[in-house]
C-alpha positions, 0 to 999 in steps of 0.5 A: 490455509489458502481459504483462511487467508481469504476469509480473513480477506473479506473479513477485514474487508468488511470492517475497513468501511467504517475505520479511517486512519489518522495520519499527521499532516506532514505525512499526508502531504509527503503521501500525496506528492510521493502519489502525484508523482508516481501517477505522473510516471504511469502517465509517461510509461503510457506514453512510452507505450504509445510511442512505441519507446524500446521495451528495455527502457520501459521496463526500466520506469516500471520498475522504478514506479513500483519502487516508488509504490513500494516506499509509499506502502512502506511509510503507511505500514510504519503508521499502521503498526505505531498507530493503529495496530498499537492503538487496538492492541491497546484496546485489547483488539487482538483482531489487529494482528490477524488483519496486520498478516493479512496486509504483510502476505498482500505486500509480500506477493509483489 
């Protein structure tokens, strides 16, 4: 099972180089602040590190930051699944849903 997870890896891997997606403008610019912001707090955890701050409180903003990570994928897998994959399945691509529990598995391992 292991194997065919990782051949489906590079699979899609491999088909991504010429795809893009197609987001609306207002969902882009709400990606980029979320993203900006989230560089901003690994830039303070660094810091935090660097000062030698309590572990505890470090800990703390991680976990914050992978939760703002995990709203970020959470917007982008909702655009996938109502365009993209739609889209394909449309098309008569049934390759999308192969691709789809490949990205749902890499989500789930977090």
């Amino acid at each position: 099972m292991e194997k065919d997870i990782e051949q489906l890896n590079e699979q899609v891997v491999e088909s991504v180089a010429c795809r893009k997606s197609h987001h609306p403008e207002s969902v882009k610019k709400n990606l980029t602040v979320r993203l900006n912001r989230i560089e901003g707090q690994i830039r303070g955890i660094k810091g935090m590190v660097e000062k030698d701050v309590y572990c505890d409180d470090i800990i703390t903003q991680i976990s914050a930051t992978q939760s703002a990570l995990n709203s970020v994928a959470k917007i982008l897998l909702e655009g996938h699944l109502k365009g993209c994959v739609v889209d394909r399945l449309s098309e008569g691509d049934g390759e999308v849903l192969d691709e789809l529990l490949v990205t749902v598995q890499k989500l789930m391992k977090k």
